[in-house]
KOLGU-4560 file (N, C-alpha, C; in nm, 3 decimals, padded with zeros to 5 digits):
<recs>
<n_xx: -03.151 n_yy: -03.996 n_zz: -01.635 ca_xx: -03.008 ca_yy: -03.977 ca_zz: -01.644 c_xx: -02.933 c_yy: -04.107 c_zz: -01.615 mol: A seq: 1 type: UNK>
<n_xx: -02.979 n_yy: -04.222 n_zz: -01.527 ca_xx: -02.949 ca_yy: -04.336 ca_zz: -01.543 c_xx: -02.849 c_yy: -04.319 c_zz: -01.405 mol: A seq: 2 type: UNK>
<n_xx: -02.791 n_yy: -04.452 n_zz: -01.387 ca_xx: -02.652 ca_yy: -04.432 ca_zz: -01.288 c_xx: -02.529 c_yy: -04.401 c_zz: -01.330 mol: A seq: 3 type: UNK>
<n_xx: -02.506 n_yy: -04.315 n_zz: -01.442 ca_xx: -02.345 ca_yy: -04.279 ca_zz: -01.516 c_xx: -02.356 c_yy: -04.187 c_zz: -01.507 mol: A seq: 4 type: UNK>
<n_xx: -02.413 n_yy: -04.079 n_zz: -01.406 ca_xx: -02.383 ca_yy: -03.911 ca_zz: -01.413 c_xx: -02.316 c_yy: -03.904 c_zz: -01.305 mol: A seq: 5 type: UNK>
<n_xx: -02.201 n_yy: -03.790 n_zz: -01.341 ca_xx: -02.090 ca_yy: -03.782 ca_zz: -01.251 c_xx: -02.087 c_yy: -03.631 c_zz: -01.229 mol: A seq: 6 type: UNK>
<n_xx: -02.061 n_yy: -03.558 n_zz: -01.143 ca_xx: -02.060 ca_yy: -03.415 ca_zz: -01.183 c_xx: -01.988 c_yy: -03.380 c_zz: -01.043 mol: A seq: 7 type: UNK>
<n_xx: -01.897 n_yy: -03.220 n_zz: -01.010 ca_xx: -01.883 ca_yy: -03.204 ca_zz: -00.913 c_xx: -01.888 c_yy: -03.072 c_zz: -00.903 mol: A seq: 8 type: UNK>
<n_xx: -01.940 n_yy: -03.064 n_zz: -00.764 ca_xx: -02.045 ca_yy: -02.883 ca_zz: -00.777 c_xx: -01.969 c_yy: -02.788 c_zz: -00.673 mol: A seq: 9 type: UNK>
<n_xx: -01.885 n_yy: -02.677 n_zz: -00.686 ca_xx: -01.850 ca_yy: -02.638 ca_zz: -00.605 c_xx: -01.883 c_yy: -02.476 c_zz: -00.568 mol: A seq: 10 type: UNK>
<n_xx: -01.905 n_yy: -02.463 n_zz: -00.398 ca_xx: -01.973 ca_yy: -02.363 ca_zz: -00.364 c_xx: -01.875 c_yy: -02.291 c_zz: -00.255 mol: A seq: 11 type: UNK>
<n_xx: -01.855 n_yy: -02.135 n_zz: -00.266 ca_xx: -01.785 ca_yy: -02.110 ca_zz: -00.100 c_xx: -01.814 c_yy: -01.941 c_zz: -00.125 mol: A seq: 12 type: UNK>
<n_xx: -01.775 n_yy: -01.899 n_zz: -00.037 ca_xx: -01.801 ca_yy: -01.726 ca_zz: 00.022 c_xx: -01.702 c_yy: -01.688 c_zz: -00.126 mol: A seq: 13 type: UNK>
<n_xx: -01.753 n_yy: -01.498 n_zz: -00.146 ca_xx: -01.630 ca_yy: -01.465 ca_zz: -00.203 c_xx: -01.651 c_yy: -01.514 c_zz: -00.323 mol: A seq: 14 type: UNK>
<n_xx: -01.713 n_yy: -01.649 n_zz: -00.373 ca_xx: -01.695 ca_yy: -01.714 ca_zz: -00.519 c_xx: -01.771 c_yy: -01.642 c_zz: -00.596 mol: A seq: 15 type: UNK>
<n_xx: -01.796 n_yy: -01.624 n_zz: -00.740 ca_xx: -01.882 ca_yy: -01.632 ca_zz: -00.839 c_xx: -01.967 c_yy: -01.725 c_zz: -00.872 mol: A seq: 16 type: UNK>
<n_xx: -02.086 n_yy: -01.715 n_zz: -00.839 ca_xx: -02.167 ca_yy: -01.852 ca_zz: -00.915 c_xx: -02.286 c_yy: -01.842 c_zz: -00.947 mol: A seq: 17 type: UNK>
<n_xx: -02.337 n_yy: -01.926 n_zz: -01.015 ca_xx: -02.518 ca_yy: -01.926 ca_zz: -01.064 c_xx: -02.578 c_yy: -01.986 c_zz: -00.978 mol: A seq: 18 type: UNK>
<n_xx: -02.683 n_yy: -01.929 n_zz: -00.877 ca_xx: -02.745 ca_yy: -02.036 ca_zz: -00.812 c_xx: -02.844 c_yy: -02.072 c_zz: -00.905 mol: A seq: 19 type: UNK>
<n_xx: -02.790 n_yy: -02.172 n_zz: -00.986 ca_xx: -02.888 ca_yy: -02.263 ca_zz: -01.042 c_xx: -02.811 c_yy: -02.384 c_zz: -01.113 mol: A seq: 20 type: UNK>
<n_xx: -02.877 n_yy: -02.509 n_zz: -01.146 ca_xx: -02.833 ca_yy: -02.616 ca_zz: -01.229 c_xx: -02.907 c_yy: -02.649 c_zz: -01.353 mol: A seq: 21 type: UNK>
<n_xx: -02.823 n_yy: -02.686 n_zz: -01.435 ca_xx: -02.909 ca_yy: -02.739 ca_zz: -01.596 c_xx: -02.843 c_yy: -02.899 c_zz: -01.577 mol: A seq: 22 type: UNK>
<n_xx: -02.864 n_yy: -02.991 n_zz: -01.560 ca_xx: -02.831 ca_yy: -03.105 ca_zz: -01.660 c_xx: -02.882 c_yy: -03.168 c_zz: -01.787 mol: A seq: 23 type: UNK>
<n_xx: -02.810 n_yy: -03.195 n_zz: -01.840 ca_xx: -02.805 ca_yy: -03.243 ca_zz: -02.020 c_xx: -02.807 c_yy: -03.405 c_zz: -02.061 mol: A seq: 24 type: UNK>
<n_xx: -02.869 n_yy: -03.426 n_zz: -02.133 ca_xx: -02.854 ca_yy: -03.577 ca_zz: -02.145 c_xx: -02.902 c_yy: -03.605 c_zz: -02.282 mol: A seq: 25 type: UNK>
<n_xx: -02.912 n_yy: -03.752 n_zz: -02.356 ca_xx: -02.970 ca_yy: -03.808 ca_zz: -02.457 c_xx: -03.107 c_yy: -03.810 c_zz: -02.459 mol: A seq: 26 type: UNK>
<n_xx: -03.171 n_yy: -03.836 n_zz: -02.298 ca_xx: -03.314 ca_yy: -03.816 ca_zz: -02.292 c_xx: -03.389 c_yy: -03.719 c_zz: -02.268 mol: A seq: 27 type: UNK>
<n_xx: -03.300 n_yy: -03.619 n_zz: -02.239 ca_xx: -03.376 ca_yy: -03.486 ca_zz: -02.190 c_xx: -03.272 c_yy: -03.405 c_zz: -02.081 mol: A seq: 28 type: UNK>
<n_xx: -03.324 n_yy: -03.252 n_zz: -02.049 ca_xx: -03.270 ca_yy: -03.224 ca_zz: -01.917 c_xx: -03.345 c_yy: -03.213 c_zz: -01.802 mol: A seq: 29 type: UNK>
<n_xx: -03.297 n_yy: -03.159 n_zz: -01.689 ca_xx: -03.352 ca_yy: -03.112 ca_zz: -01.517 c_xx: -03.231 c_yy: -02.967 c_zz: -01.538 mol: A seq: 30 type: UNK>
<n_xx: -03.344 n_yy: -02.914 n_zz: -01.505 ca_xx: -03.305 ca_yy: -02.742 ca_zz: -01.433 c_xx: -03.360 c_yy: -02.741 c_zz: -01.324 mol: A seq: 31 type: UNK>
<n_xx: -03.261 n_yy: -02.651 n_zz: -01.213 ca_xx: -03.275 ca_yy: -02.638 ca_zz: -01.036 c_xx: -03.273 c_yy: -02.537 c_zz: -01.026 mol: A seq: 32 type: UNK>
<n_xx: -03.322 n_yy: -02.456 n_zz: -00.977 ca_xx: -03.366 ca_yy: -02.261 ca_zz: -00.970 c_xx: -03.318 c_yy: -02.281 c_zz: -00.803 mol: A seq: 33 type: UNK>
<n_xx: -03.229 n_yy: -02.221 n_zz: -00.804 ca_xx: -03.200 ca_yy: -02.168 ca_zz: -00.648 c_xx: -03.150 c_yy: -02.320 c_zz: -00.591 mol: A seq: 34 type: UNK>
<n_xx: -03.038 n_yy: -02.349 n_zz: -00.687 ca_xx: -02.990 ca_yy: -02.516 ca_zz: -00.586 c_xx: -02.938 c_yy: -02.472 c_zz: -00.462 mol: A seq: 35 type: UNK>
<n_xx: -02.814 n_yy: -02.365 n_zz: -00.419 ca_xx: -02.760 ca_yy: -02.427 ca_zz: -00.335 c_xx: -02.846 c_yy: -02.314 c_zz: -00.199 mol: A seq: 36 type: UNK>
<n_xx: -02.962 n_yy: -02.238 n_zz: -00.223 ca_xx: -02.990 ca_yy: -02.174 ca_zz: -00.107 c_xx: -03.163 c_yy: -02.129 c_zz: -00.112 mol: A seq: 37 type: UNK>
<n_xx: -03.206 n_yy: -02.155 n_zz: -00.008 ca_xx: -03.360 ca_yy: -02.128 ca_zz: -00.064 c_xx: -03.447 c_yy: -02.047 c_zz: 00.055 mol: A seq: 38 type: UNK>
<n_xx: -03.496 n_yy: -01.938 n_zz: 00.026 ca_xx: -03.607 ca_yy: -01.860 ca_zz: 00.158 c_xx: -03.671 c_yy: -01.981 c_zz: 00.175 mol: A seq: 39 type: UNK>
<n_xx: -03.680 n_yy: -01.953 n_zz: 00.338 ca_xx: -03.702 ca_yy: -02.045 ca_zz: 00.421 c_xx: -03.916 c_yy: -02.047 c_zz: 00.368 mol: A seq: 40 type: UNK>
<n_xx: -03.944 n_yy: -02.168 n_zz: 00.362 ca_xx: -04.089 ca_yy: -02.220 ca_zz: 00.326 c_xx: -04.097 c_yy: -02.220 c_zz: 00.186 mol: A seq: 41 type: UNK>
<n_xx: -04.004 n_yy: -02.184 n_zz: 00.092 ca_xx: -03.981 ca_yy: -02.237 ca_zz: -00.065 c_xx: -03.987 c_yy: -02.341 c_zz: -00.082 mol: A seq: 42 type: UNK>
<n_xx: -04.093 n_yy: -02.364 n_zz: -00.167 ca_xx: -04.113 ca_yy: -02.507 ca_zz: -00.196 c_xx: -04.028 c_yy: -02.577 c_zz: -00.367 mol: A seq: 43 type: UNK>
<n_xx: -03.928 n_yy: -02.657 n_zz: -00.279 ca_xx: -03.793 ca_yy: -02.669 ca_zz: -00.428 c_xx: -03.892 c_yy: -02.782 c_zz: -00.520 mol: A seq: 44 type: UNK>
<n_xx: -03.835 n_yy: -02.720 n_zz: -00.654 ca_xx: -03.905 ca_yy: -02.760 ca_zz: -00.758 c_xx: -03.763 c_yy: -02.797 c_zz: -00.894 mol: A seq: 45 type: UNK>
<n_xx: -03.813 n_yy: -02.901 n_zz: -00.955 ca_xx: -03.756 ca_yy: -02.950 ca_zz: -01.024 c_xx: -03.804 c_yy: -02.924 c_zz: -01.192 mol: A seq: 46 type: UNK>
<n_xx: -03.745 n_yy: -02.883 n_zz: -01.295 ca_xx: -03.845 ca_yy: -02.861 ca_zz: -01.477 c_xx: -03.772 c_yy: -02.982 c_zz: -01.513 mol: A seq: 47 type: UNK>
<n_xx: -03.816 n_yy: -03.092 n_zz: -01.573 ca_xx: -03.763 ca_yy: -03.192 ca_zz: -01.670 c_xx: -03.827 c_yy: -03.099 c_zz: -01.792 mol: A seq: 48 type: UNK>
<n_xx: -03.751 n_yy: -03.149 n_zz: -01.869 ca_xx: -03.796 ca_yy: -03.150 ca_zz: -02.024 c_xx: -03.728 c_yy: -03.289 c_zz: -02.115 mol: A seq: 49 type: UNK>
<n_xx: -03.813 n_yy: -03.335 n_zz: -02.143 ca_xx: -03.795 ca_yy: -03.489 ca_zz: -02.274 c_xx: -03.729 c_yy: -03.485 c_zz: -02.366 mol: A seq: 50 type: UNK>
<n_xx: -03.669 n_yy: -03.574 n_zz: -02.461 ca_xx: -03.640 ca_yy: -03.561 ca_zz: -02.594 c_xx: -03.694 c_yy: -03.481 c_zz: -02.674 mol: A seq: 51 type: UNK>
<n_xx: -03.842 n_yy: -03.424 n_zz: -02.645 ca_xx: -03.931 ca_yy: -03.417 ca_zz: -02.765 c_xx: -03.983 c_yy: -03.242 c_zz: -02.681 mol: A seq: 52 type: UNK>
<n_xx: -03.943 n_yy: -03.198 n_zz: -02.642 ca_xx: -03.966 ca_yy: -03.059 ca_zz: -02.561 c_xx: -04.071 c_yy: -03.092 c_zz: -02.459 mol: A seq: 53 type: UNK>
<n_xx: -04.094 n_yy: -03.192 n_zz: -02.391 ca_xx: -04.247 ca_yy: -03.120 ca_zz: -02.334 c_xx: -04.204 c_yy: -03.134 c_zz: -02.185 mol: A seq: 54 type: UNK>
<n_xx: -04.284 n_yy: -03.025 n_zz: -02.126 ca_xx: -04.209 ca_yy: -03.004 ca_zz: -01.969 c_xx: -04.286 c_yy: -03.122 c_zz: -01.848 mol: A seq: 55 type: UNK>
<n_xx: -04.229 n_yy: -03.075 n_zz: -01.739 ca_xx: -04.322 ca_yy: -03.146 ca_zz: -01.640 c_xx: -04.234 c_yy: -03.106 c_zz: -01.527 mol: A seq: 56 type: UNK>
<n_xx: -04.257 n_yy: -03.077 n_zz: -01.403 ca_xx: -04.204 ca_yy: -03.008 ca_zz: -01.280 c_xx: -04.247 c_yy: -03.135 c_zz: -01.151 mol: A seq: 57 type: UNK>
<n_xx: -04.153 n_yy: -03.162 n_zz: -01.074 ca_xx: -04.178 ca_yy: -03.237 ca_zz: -00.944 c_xx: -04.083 c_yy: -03.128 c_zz: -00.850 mol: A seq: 58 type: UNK>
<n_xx: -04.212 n_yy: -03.129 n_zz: -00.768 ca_xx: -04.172 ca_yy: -03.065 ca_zz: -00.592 c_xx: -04.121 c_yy: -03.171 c_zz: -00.528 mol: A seq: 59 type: UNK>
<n_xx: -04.079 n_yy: -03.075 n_zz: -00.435 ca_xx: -03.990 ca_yy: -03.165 ca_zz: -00.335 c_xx: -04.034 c_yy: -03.106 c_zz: -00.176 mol: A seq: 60 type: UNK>
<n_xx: -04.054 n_yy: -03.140 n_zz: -00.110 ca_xx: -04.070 ca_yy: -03.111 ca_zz: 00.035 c_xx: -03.973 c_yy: -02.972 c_zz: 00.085 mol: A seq: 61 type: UNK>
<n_xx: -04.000 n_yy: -02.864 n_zz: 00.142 ca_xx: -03.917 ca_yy: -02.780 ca_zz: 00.184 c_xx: -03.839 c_yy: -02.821 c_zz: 00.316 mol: A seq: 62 type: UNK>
<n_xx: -03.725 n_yy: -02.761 n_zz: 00.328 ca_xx: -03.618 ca_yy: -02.829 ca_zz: 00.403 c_xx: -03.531 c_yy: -02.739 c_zz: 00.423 mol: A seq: 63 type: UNK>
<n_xx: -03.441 n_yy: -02.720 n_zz: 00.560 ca_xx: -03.304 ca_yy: -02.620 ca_zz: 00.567 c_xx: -03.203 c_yy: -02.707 c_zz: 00.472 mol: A seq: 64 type: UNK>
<n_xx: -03.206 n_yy: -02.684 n_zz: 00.313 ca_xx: -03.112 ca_yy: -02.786 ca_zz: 00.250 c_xx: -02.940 c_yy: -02.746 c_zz: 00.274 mol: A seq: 65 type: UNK>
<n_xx: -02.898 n_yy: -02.658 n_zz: 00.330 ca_xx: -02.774 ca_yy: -02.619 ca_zz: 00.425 c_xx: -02.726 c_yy: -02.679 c_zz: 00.542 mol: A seq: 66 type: UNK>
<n_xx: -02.839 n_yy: -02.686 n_zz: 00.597 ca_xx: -02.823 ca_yy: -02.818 ca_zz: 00.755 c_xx: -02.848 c_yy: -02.932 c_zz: 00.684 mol: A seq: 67 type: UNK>
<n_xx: -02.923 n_yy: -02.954 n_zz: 00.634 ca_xx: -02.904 ca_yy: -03.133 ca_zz: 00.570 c_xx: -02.757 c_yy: -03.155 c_zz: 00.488 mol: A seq: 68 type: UNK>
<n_xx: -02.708 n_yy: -03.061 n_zz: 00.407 ca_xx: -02.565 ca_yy: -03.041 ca_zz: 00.364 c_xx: -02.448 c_yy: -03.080 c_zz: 00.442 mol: A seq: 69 type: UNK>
<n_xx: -02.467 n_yy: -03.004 n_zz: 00.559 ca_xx: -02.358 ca_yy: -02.992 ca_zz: 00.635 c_xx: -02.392 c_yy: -03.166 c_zz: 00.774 mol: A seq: 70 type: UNK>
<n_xx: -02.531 n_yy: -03.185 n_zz: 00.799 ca_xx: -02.538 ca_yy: -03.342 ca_zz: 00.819 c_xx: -02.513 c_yy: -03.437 c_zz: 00.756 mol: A seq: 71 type: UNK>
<n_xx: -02.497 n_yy: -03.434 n_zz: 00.632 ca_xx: -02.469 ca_yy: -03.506 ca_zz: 00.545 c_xx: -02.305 c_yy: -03.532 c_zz: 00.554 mol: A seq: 72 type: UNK>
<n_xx: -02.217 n_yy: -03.422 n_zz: 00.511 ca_xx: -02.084 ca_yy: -03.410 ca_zz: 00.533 c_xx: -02.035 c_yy: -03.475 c_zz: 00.715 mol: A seq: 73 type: UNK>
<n_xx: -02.113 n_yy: -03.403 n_zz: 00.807 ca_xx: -02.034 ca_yy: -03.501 ca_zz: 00.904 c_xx: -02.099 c_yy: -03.580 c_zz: 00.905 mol: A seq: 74 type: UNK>
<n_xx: -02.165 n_yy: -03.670 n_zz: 00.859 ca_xx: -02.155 ca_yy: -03.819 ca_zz: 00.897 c_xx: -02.087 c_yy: -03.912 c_zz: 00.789 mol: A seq: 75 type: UNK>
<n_xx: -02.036 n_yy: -03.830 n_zz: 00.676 ca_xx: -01.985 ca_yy: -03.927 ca_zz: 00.569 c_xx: -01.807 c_yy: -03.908 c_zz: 00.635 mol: A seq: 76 type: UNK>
<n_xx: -01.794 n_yy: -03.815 n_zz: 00.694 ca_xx: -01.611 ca_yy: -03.787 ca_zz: 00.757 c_xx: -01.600 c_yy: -03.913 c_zz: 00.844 mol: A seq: 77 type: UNK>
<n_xx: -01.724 n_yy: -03.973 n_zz: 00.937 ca_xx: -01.735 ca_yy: -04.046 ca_zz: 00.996 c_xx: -01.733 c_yy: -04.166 c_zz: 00.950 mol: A seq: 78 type: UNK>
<n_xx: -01.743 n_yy: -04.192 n_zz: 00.845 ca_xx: -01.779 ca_yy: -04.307 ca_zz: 00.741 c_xx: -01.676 c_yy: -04.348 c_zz: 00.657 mol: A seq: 79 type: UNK>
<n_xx: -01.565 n_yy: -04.494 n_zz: 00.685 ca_xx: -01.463 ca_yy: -04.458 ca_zz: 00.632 c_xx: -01.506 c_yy: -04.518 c_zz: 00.477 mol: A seq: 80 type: UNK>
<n_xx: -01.586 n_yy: -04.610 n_zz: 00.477 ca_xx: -01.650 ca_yy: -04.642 ca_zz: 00.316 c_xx: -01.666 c_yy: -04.519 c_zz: 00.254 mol: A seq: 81 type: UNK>
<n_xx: -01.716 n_yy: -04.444 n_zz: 00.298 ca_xx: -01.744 ca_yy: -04.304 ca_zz: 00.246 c_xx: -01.679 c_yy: -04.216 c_zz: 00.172 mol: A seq: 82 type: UNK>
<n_xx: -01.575 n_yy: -04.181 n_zz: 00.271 ca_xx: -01.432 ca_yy: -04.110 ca_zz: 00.271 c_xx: -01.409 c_yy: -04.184 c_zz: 00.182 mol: A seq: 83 type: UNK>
<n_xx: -01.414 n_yy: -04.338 n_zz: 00.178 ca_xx: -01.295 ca_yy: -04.411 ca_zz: 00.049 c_xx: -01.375 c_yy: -04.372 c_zz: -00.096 mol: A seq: 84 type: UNK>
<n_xx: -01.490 n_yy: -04.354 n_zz: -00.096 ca_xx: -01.575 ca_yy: -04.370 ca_zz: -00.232 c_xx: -01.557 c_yy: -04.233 c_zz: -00.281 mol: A seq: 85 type: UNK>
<n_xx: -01.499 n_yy: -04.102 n_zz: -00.174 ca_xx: -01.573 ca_yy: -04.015 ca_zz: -00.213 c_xx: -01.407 c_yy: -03.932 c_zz: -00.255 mol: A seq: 86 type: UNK>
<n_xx: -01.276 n_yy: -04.031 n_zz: -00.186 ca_xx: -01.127 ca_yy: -03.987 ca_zz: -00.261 c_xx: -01.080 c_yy: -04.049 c_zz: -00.380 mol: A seq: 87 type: UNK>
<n_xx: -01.180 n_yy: -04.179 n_zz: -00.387 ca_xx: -01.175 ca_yy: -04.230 ca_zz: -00.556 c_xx: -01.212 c_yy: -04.158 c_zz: -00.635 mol: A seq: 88 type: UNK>
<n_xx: -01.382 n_yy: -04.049 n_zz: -00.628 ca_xx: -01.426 ca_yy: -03.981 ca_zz: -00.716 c_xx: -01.355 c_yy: -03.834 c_zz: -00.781 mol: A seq: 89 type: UNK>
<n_xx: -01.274 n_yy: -03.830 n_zz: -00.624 ca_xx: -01.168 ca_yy: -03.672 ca_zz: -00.654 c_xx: -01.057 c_yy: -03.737 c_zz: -00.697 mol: A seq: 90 type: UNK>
</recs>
């Protein structure tokens, strides 16, 4: 997908949504089955597919990806580079 993908994903109580992601591209896509919440010892998995159809899947280490979410967020509030990069993108 290169460094020009921009996207913004939004999640809260009450909402409608797919827990899942497709991205699209010239070279192919990535689908995410269960992005924003996962039973605990799920091992998150990634489907590429190529220009040319053919698949291939990379795991990823299991993780509370909700607490890394929410560590993530306070330390970037803390971060005024952060904050600045991240009110340019909104």
């Amino acid at each position: 997908m290169g460094n020009n993908c921009k996207f913004s994903f939004y999640w809260a109580y009450n909402f409608s949504y797919r827990n899942d992601i497709q991205l699209w591209g010239k070279e192919g896509s990535i689908f995410i089955d269960k992005i924003s919440s996962k039973k605990s010892g799920m091992l998150p998995v990634t489907f590429h597919k190529n220009k040319y159809g053919e698949d291939q899947k990379e795991y990823f280490k299991s993780s509370d990806h909700f607490s890394l979410m929410l560590d993530n967020f306070h330390g970037g509030i803390k971060n005024e580079k952060i904050c600045k990069t991240q009110a340019e993108f909104i």
